[in-house]
C-alpha positions as CSV (number, residue, x, y, z in Angstrom):
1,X,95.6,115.3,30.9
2,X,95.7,118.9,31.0
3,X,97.5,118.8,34.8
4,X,100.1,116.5,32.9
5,X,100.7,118.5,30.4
6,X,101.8,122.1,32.2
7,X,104.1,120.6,34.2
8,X,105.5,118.5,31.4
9,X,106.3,121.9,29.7
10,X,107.5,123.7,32.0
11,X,110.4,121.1,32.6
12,X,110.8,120.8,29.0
13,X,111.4,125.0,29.0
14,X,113.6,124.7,32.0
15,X,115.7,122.2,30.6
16,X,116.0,124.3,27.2
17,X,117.0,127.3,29.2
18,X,119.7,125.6,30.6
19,X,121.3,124.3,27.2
20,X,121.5,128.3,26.0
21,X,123.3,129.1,29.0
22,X,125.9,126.4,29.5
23,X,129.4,127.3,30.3
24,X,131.5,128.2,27.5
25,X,134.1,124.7,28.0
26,X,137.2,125.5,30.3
27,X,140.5,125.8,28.1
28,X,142.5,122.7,27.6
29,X,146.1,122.5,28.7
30,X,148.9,122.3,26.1
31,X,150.7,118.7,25.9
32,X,153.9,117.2,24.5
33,X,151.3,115.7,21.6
34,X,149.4,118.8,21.0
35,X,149.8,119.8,17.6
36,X,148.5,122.9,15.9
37,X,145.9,122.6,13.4
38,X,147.6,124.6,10.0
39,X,150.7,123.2,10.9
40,X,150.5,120.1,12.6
41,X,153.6,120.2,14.6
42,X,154.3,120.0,17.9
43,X,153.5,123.7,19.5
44,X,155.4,122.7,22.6
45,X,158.5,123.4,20.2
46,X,157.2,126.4,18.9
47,X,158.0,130.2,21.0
48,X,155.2,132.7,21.7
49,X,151.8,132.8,22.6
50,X,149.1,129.8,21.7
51,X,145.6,129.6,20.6
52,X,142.4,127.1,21.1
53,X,139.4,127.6,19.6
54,X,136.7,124.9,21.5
55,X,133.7,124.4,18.7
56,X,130.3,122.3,19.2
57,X,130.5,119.0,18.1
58,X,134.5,118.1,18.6
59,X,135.6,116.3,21.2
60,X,139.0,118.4,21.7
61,X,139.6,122.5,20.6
62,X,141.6,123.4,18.1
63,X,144.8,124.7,18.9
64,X,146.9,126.9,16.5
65,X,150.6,127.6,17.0
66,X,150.2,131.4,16.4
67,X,146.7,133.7,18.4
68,X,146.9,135.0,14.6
69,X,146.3,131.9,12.9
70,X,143.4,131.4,15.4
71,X,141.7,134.6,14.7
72,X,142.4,134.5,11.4
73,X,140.6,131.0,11.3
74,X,137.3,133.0,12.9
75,X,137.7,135.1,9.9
76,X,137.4,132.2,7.6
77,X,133.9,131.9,5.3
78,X,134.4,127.9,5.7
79,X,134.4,128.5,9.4
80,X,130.5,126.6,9.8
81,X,130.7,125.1,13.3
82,X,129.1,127.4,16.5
83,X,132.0,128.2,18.3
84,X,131.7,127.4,22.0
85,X,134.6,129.1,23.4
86,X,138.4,131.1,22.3
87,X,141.6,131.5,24.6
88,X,144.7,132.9,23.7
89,X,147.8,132.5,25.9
90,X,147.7,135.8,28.2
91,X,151.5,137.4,27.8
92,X,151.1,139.5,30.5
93,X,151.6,136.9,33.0
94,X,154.1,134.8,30.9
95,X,157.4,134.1,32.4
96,X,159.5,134.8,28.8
97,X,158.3,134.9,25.2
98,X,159.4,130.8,25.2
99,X,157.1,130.3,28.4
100,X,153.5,132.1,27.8
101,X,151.1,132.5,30.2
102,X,148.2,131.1,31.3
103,X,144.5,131.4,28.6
104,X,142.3,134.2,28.8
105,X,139.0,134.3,26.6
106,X,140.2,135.9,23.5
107,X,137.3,138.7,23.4
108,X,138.6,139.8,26.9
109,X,142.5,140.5,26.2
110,X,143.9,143.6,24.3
111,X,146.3,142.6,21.7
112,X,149.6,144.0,20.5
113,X,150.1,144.2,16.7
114,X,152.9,145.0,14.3
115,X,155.9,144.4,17.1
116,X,159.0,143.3,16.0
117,X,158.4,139.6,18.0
118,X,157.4,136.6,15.3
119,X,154.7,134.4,16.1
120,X,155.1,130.3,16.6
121,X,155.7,129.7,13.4
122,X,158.3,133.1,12.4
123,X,155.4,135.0,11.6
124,X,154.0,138.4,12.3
125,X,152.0,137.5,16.1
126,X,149.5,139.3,17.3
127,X,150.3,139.6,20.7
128,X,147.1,139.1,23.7
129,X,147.2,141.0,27.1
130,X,145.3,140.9,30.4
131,X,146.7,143.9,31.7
132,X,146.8,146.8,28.6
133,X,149.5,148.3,30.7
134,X,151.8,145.4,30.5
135,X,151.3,145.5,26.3
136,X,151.9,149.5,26.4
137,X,155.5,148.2,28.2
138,X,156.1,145.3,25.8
139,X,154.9,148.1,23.2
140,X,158.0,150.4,24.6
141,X,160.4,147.5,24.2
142,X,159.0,146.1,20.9
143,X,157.3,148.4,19.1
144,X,153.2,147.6,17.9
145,X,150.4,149.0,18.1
146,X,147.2,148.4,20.9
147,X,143.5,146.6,19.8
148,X,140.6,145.5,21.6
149,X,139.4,142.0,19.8
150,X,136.7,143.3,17.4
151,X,138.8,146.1,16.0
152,X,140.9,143.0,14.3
153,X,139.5,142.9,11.0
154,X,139.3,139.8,8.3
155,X,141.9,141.6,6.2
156,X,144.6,142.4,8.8
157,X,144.0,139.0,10.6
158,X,144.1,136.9,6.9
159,X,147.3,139.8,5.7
160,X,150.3,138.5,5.8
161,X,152.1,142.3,6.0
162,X,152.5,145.1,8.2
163,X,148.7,145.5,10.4
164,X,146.3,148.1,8.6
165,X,144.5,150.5,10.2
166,X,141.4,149.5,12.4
167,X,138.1,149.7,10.3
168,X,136.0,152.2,12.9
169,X,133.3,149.4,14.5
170,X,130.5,151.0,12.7
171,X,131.8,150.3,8.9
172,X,133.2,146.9,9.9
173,X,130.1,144.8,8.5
174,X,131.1,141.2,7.7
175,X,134.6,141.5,8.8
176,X,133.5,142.3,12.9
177,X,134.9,139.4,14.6
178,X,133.0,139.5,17.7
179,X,129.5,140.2,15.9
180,X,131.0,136.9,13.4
181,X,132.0,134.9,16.5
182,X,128.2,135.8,18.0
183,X,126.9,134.4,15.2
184,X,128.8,131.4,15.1
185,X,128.2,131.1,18.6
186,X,124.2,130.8,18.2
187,X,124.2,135.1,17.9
188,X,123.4,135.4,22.2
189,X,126.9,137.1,22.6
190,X,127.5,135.2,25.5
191,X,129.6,131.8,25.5
């Protein structure tokens, strides 16, 4: 029983492993019936950069018509389901502000904030970057300021005025949205 047993467990700890390190789900492509979740309205009619937010148990992400409205939702207390994977639409390789580019995982773009360019929905946008020298350009053209993902904070993201200064990481407690998305993504920092 014992010979059983040990190699029993060891397939049971091998298949355990590989559930913790699954892929993070690739992001989903943006169709004439895509409609954001605030909003519900097409986003295909709507200017500027996307978001989709992929959480465990759903069969399809969440897409938002503004990247602030999807941070913002990350920000939310009600947010309760592990988040699997975030992509905004990466501006530096978009065509014009009506044709955005392709996703990037949120946590890995720079993001322009307090330009004078309105979101999907004629709101202020927080704008996401691959390249931080194409934001310091669109920063020369449109004004803004540069941030790295986790120096967006719950206020600035939730604000609907001018962005606020970044809380320094070590004072930003509850309102660090990369330590919050770890947590909501099971707390391994990895998707």
């Amino acid at each position: 029983m014992t010979r059983l047993a040990l190699p029993l467990l060891a397939v049971l700890a091998l298949a355990a492993c590989r559930e913790e390190t699954a892929e993070a789900p690739a992001p989903a492509d943006l169709t004439p019936e895509t409609v954001g979740f605030y909003c519900q309205m097409e986003l295909l009619d709507h200017a500027g950069p996307k978001g989709q937010i992929h959480l465990d148990g759903l069969p399809a992400p969440l897409f938002f018509s503004q990247v602030r409205d999807a941070v913002a939702y990350l920000h939310m207390p009600e947010q309760s389901h592990a988040v699997r994977a975030v992509y905004v639409q990466d501006m530096a390789l978009a065509a014009s502000w009506e044709t955005p580019g392709g996703w990037i995982a949120a946590e890995d773009a720079v993001y322009v904030i307090g330009s004078d360019r309105m979101g999907g929905m004629n709101a202020p946008e927080f704008v996401p970057f691959s390249d931080p020298a194409a934001a310091e350009a669109f920063i020369a053209r449109h004004g803004g300021t540069l941030r790295a993902f986790e120096e967006i904070d719950a206020v600035e993201a939730l604000s609907a005025g001018d962005p606020v200064d970044p809380v320094p990481a070590a004072q930003a407690g509850d309102g660090d949205v990369a330590a919050r998305l770890r947590a909501l993504s099971g707390g391994t920092g990895g998707n």
